[in-house]
TORKOLRO-501077 format. One record per residue (C-alpha): residue in three letters; residue number from 1; x, y, z; chain. Coordinates in steps of 0.05 Angstrom, whole numbers, plus 5000, padded with zeros to 4 digits. Layout:
! TORKOLRO-501077
+------+-----+------+------+------+-------+
: rest :  nr :    x :    y :    z : kette :
+------+-----+------+------+------+-------+
:  ALA : NUM :    X :    Y :    Z :     A :
...
+------+-----+------+------+------+-------+
END
This chain:
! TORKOLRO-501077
+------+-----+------+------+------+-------+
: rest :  nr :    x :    y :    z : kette :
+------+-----+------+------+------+-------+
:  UNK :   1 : 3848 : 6518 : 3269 :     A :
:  UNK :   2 : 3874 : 6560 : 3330 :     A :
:  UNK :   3 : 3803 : 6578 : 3356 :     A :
:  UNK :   4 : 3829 : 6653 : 3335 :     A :
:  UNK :   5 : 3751 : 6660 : 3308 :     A :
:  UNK :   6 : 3739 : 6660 : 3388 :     A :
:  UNK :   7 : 3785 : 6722 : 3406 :     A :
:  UNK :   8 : 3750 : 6781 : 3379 :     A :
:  UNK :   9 : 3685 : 6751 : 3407 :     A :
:  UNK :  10 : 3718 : 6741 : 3479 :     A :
:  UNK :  11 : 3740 : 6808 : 3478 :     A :
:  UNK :  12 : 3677 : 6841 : 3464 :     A :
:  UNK :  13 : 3651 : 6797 : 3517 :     A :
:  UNK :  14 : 3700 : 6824 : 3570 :     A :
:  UNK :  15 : 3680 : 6897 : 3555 :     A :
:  UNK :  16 : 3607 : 6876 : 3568 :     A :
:  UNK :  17 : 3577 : 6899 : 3504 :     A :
:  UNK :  18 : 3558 : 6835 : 3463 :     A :
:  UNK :  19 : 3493 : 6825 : 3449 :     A :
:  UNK :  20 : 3449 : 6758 : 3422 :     A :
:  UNK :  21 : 3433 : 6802 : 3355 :     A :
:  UNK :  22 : 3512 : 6817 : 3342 :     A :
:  UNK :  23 : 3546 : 6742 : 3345 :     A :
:  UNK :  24 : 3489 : 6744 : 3274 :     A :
:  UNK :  25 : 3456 : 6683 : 3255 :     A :
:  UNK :  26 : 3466 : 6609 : 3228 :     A :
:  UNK :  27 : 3484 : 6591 : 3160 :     A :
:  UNK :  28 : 3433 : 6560 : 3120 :     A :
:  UNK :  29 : 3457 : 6488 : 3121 :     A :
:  UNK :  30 : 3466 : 6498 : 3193 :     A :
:  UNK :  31 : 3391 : 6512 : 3217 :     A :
:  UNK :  32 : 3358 : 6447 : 3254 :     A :
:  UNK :  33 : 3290 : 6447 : 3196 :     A :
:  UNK :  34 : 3343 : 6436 : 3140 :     A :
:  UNK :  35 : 3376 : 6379 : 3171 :     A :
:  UNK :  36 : 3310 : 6356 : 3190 :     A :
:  UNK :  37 : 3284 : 6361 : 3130 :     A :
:  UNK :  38 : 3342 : 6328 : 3103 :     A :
:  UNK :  39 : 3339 : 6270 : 3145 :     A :
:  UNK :  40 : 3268 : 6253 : 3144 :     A :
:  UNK :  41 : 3280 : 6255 : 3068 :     A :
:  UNK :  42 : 3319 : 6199 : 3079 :     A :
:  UNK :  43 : 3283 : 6161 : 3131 :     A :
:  UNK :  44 : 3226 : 6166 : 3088 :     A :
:  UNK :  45 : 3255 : 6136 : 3026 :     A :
:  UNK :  46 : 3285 : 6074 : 3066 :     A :
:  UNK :  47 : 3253 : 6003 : 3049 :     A :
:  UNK :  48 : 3272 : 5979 : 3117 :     A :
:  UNK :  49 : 3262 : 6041 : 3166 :     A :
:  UNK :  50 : 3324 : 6051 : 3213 :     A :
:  UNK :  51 : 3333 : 6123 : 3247 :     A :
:  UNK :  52 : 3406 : 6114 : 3263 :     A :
:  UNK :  53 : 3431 : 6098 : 3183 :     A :
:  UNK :  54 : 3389 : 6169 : 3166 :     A :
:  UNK :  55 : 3422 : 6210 : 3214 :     A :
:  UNK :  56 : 3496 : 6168 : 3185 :     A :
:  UNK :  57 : 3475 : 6191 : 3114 :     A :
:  UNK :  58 : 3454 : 6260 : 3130 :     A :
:  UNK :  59 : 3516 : 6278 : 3161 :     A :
:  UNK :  60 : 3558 : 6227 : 3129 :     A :
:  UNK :  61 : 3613 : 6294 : 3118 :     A :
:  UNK :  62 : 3614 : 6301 : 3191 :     A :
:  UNK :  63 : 3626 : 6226 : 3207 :     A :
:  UNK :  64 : 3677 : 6222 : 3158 :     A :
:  UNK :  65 : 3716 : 6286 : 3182 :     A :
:  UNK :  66 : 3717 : 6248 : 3253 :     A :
:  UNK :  67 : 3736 : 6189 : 3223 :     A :
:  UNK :  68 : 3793 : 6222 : 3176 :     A :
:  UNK :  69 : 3823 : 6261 : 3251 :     A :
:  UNK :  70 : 3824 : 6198 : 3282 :     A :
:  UNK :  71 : 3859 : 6163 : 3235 :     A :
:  UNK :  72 : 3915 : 6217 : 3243 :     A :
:  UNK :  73 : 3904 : 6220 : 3314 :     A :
:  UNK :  74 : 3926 : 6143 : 3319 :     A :
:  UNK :  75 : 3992 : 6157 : 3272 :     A :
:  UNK :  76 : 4015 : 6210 : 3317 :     A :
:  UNK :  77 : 4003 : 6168 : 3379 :     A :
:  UNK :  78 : 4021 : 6102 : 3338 :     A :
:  UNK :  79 : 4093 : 6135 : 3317 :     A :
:  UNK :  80 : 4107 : 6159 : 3393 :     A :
:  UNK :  81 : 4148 : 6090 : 3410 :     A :
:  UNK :  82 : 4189 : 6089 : 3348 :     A :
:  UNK :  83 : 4210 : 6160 : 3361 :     A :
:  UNK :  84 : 4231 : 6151 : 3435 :     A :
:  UNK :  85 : 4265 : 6090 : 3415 :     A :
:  UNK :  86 : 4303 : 6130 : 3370 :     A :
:  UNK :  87 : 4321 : 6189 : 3407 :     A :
:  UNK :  88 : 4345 : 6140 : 3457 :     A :
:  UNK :  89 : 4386 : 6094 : 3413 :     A :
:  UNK :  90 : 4416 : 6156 : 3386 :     A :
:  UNK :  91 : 4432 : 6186 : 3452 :     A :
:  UNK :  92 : 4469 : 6114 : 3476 :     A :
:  UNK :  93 : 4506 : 6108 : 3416 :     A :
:  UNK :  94 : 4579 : 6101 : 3408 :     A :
:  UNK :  95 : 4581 : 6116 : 3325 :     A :
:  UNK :  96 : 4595 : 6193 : 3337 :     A :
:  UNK :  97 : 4605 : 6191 : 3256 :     A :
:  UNK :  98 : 4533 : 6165 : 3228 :     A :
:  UNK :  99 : 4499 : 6192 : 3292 :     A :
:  UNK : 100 : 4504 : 6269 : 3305 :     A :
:  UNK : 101 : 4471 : 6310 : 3352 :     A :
:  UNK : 102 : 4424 : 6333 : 3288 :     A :
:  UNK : 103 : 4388 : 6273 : 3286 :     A :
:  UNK : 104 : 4378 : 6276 : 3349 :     A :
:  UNK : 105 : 4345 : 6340 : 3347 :     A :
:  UNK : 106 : 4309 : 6324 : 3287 :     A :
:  UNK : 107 : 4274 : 6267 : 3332 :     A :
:  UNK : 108 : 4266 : 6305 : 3389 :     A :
:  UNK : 109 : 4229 : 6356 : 3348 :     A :
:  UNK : 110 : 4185 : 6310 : 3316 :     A :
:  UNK : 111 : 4166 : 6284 : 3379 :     A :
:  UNK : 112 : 4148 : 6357 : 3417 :     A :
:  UNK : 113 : 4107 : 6364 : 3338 :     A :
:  UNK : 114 : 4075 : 6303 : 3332 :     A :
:  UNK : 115 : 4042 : 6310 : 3406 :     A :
:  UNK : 116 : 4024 : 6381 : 3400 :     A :
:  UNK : 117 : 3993 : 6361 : 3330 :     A :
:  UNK : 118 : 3951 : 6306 : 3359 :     A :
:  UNK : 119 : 3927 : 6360 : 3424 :     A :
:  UNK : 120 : 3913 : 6399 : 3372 :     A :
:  UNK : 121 : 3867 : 6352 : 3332 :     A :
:  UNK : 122 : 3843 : 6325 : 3388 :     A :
:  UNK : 123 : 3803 : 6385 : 3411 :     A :
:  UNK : 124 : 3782 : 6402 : 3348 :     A :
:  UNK : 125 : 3753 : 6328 : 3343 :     A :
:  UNK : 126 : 3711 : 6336 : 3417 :     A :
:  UNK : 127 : 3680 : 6398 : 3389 :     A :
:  UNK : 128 : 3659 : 6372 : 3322 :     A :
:  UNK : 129 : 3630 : 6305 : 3351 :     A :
:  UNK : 130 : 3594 : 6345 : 3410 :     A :
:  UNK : 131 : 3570 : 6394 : 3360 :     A :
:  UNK : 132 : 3543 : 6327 : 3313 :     A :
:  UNK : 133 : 3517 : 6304 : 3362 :     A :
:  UNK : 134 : 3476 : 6356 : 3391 :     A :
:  UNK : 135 : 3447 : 6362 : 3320 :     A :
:  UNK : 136 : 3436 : 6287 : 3311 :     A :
:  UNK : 137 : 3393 : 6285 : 3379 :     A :
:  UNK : 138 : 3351 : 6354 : 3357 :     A :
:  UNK : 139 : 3331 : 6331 : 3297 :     A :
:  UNK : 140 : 3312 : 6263 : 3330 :     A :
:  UNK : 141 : 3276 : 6298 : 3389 :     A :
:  UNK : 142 : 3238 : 6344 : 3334 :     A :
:  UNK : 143 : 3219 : 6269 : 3295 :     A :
:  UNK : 144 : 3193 : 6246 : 3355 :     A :
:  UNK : 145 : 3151 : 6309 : 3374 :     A :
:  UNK : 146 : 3119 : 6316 : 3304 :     A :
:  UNK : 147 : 3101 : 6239 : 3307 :     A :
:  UNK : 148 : 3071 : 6257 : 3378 :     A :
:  UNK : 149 : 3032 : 6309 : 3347 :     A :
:  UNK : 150 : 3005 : 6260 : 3296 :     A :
:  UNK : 151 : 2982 : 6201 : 3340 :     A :
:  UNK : 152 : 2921 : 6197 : 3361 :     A :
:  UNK : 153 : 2902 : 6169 : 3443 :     A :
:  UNK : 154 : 2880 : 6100 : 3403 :     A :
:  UNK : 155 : 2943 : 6106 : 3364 :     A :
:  UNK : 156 : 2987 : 6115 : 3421 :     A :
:  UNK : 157 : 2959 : 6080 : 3477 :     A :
:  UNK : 158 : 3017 : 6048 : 3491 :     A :
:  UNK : 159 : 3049 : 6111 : 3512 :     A :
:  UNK : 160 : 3041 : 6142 : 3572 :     A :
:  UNK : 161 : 3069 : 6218 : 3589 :     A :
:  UNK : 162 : 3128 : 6192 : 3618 :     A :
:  UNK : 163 : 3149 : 6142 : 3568 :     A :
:  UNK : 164 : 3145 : 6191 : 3513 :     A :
:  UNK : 165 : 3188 : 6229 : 3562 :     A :
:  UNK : 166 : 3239 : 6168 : 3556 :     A :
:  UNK : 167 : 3230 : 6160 : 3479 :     A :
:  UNK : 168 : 3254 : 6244 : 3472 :     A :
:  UNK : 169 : 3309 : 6218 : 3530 :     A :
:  UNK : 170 : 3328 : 6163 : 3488 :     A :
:  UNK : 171 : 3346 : 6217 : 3427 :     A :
:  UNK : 172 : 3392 : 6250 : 3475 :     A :
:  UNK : 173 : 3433 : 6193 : 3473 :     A :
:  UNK : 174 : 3454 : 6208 : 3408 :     A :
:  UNK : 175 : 3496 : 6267 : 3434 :     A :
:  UNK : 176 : 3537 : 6214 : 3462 :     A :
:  UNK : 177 : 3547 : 6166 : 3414 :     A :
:  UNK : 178 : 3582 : 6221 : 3369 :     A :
:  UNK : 179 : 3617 : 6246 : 3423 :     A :
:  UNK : 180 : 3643 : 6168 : 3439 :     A :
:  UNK : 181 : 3663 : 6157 : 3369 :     A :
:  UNK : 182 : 3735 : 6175 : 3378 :     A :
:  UNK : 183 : 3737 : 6112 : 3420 :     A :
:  UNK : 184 : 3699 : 6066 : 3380 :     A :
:  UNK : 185 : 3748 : 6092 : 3316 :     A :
:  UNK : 186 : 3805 : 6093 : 3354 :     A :
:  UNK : 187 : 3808 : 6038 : 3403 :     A :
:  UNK : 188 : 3808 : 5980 : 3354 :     A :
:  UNK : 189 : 3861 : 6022 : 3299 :     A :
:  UNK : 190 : 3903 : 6026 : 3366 :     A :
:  UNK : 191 : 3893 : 5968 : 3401 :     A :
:  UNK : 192 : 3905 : 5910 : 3334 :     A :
:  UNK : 193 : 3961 : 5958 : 3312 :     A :
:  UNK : 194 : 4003 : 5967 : 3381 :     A :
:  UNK : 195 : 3988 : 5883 : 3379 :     A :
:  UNK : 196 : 4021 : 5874 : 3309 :     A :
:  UNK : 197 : 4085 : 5915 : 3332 :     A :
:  UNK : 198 : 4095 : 5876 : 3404 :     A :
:  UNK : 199 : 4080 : 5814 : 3361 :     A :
:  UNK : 200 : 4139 : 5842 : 3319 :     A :
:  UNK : 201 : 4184 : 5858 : 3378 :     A :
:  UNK : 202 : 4177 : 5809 : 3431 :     A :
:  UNK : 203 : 4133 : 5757 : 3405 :     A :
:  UNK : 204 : 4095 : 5721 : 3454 :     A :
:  UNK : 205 : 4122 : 5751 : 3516 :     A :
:  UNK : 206 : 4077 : 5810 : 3527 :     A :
:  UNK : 207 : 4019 : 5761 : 3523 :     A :
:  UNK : 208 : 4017 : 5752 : 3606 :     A :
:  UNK : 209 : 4025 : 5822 : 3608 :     A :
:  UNK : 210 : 3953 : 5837 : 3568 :     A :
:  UNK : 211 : 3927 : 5767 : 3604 :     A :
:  UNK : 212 : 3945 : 5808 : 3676 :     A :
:  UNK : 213 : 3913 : 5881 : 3650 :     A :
:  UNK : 214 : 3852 : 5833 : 3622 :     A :
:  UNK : 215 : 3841 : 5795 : 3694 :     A :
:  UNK : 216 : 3844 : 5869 : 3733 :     A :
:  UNK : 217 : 3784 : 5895 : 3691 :     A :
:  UNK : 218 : 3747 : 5839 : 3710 :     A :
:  UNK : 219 : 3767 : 5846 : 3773 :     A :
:  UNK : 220 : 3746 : 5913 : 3779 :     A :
:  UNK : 221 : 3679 : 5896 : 3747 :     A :
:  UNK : 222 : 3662 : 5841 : 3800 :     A :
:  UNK : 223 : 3685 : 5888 : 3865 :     A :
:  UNK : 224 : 3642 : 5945 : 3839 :     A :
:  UNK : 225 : 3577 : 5892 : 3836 :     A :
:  UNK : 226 : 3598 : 5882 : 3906 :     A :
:  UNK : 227 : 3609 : 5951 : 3939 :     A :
:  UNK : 228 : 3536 : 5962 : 3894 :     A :
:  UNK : 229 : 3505 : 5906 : 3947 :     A :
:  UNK : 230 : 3551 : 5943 : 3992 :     A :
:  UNK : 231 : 3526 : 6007 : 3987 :     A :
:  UNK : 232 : 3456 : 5995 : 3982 :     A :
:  UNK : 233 : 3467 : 5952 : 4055 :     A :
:  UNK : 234 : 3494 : 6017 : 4088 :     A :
:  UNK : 235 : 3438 : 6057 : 4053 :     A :
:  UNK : 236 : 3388 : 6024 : 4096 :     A :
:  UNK : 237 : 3423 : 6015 : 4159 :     A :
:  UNK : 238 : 3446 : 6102 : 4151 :     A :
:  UNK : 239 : 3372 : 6101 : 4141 :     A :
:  UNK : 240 : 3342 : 6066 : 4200 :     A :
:  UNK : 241 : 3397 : 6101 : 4239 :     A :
:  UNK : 242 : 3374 : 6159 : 4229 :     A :
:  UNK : 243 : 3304 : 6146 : 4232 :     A :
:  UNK : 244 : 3314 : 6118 : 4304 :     A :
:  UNK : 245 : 3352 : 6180 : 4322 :     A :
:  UNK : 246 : 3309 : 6226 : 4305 :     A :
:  UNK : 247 : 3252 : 6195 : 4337 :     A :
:  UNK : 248 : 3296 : 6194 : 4398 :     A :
:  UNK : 249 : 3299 : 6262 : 4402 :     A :
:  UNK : 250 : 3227 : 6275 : 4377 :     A :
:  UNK : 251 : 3202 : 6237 : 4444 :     A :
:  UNK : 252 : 3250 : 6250 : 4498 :     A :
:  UNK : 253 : 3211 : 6283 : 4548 :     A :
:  UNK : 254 : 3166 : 6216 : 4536 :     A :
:  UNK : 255 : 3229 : 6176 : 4538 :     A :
:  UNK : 256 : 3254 : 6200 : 4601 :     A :
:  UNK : 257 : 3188 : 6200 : 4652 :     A :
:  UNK : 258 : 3182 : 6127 : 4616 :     A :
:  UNK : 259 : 3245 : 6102 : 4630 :     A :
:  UNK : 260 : 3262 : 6089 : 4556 :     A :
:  UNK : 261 : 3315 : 6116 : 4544 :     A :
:  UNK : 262 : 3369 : 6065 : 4551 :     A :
:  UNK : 263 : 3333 : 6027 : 4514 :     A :
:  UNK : 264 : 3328 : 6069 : 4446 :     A :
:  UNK : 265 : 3402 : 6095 : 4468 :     A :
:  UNK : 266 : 3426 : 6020 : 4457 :     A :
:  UNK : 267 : 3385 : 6013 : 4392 :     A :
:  UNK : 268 : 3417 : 6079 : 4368 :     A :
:  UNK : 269 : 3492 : 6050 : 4386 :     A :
:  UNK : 270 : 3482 : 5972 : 4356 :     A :
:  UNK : 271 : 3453 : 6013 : 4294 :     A :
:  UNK : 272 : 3520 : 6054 : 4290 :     A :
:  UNK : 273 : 3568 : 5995 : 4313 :     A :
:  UNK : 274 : 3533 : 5960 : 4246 :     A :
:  UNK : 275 : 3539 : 6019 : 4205 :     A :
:  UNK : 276 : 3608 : 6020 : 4218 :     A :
:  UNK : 277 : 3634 : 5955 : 4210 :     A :
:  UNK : 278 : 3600 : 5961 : 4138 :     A :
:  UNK : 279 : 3640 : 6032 : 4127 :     A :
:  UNK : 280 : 3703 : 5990 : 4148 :     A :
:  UNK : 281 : 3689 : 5935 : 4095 :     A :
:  UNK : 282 : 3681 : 5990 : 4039 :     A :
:  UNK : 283 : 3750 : 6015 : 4061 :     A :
:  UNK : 284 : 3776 : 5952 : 4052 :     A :
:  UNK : 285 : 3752 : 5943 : 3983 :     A :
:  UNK : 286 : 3773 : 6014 : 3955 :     A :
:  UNK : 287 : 3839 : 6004 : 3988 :     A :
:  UNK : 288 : 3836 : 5937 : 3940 :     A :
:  UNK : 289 : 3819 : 5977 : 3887 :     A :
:  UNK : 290 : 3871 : 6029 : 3896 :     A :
:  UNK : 291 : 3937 : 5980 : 3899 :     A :
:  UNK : 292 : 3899 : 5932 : 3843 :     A :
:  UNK : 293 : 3898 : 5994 : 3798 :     A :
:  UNK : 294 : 3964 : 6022 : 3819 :     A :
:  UNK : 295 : 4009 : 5954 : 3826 :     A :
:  UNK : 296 : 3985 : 5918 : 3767 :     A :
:  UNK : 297 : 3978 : 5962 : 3709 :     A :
:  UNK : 298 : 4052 : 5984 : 3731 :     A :
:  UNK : 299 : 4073 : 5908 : 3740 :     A :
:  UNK : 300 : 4050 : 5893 : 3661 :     A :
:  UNK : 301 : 4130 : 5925 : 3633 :     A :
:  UNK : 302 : 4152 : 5889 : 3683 :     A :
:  UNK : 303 : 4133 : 5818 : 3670 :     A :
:  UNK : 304 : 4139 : 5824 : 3594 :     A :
:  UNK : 305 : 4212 : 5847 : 3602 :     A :
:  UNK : 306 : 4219 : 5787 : 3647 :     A :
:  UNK : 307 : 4189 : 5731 : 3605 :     A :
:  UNK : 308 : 4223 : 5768 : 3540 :     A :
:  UNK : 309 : 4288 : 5754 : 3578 :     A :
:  UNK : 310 : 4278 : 5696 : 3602 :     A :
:  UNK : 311 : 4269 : 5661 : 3532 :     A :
:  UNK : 312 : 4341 : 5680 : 3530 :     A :
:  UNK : 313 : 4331 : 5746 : 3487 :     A :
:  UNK : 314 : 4378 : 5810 : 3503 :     A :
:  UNK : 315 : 4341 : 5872 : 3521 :     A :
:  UNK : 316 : 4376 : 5937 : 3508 :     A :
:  UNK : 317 : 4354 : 6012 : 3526 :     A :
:  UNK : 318 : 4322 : 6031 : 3462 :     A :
:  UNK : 319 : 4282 : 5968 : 3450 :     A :
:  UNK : 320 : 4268 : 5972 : 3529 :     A :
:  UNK : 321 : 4232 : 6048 : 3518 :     A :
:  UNK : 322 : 4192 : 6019 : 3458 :     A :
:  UNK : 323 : 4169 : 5965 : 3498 :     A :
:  UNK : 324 : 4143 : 6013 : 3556 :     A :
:  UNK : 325 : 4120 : 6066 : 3504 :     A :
:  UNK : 326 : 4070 : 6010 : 3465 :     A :
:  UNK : 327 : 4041 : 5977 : 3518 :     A :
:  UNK : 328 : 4022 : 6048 : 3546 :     A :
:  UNK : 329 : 3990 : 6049 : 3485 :     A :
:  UNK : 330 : 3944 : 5984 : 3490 :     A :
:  UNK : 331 : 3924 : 5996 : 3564 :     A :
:  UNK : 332 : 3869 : 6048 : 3549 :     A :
:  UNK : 333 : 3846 : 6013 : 3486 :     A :
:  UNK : 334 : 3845 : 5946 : 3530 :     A :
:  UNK : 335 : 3801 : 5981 : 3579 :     A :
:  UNK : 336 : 3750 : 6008 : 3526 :     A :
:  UNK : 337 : 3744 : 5950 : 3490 :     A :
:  UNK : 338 : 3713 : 5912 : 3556 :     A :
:  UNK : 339 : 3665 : 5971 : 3569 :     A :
:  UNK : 340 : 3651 : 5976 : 3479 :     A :
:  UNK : 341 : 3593 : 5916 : 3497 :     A :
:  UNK : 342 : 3564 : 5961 : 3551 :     A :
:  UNK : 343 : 3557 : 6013 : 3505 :     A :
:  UNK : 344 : 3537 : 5990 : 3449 :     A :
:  UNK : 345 : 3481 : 5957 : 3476 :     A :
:  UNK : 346 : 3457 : 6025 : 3510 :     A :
:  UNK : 347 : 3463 : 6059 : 3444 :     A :
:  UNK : 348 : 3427 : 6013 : 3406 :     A :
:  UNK : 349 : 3371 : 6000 : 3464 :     A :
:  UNK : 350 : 3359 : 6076 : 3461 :     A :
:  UNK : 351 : 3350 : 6075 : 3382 :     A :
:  UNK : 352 : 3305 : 6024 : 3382 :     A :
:  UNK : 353 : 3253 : 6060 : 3429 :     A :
:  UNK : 354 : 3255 : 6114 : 3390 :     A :
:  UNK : 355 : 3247 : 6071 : 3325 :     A :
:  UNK : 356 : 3194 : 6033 : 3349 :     A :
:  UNK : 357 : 3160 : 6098 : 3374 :     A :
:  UNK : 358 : 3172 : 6136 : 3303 :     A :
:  UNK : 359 : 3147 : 6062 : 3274 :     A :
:  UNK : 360 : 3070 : 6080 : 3310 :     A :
:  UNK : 361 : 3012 : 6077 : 3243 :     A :
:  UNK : 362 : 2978 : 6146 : 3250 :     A :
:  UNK : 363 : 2903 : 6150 : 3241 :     A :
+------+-----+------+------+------+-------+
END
């Protein structure tokens, strides 16, 4: 739990003694032709072939570990707000009988525990996806090598070198996918939960707020398809620039009995005169980018403690911290959840060229 396996190993490692043949080898259930076995046992048995539900079933234990540490990863994050808004309605109160300085300590405790606890599990969790993952995408890439074997050029004249390249890429993106799962478990839990409780509390007064955070992602989508033009605009001017200038000095002994050189000197300047009125454009748009993504996200409290008082409703210190503390919360879920198409679709692109490519009749 503490990574204390690691010490003795680290230490040996300082001295400068460890050796490949003393870390000692890999369990049994941990070698890559077991799982592979295990998972083309699977595949093979499936009516309706589908790589991705093999791999789910071989390592279903793994999955479900991730899933099990995210679900606790979300209570210590989901009871965050309820415990500041404690410690703070404690620490304002006037009832010196019914609250003491214990319960304040008890909260503040459970706070500093709850946050190291979820650090804690956190790590552990990145670890044990990466470490899925890698396994996921080796036993794929070893599928797709033995097919390769199999095929025959009439077979697999569809393939070239280099896509079979992309097909074993394409397994590699596996690696990922358990590695991203803590977002695709978590950002939903968070995100419909953190909803519920401002529901709860404010009603429909934080709705502008999500509306606002909503509108800046979009934002930022559309601004980064335009720097992309952008970009790719001062690519070729930085390009002919320096074409131009190096030809310049290539020829300038031809240049100078010729009388050219004025000439190709104004070229070289108009070239960097447009090159940097692009440049100042860009600058324009990150600066955009910088006060969109500093202003707003900070302006989203803001406007739902506004609107919340504005319908007349008191807003105290306690409630106030809440407030701030959950929609913290339902930023970064917000965000994911506009990139979750993205990457979904690259997942499942990947998957099926390696399905289609596992799917090839051998001869």
């Amino acid at each position: 739990m503490w990574f204390s396996w690691a010490f003795p190993i680290i230490k040996k490692a300082g001295e400068g003694k460890l050796t490949i043949e003393e870390l000692g080898g890999l369990r049994e259930e941990d070698l890559i032709e077991n799982k592979l076995m295990k998972v083309e046992e699977i595949y093979q048995g499936q009516t309706k072939k589908n790589i991705l539900f093999a791999c789910l079933l071989a390592f279903k234990r793994d999955y479900l570990q991730s899933l099990f540490t995210q679900i606790l990863q979300c209570s210590c994050d989901l009871m965050q707000p309820y415990i500041l808004k404690e410690i703070i309605r404690l620490l304002v109160s006037t009832d010196f009988e019914n609250d003491t300085n214990e319960q304040i300590i008890f909260w503040a405790v459970s706070l500093v525990a709850g946050r190291f606890m979820k650090y804690l599990i956190d790590e552990h969790d990145f670890y044990h996806n990466l470490k899925t993952g890698c396994t996921t995408s080796k036993v794929i890439s070893s599928m797709v090598f033995k097919k390769q074997l199999s095929l025959t050029p009439a077979t697999s004249k569809n393939y070239e070198s280099g896509q079979v390249n992309s097909v074993k890429g394409a397994a590699g993106r596996l690696t990922w996918f358990s590695w991203e799962m803590a977002g695709f478990i978590k950002t939903p839990i968070i995100f419909f939960l953190v909803m519920f409780r401002l529901t709860v509390t404010m009603g429909w007064s934080f709705v502008p707020s999500i509306l606002m955070m909503i509108a800046c992602l979009q934002l930022d989508i559309y601004l980064h398809k335009f720097i992309e033009h952008l970009n790719k605009d001062r690519s070729k001017i930085n390009e002919k620039l320096e074409n131009a200038t190096n030809d310049t000095f290539n020829n300038i002994k031809a240049l100078k009995f010729y009388c050219w050189d004025e000439h190709f000197e104004q070229e070289i300047l108009e070239k960097k005169a447009e090159e940097l009125k692009k440049s100042k454009e860009a600058e324009r748009y990150y600066l955009l980018f910088t006060l969109m993504w500093v202003f707003l996200p900070q302006m989203m409290s803001s406007t739902a403690f506004t609107i919340y008082m504005g319908r007349g409703f008191h807003l105290d210190l306690p409630l106030a911290m809440e407030i701030m503390a959950l929609i913290d919360h339902i930023r970064g879920p917000i965000c994911h959840l506009t990139h979750l198409r993205r990457q979904v679709s690259d997942i499942s692109i990947s998957l099926q060229k390696v399905q289609n490519y596992l799917g090839l009749e051998e001869v």
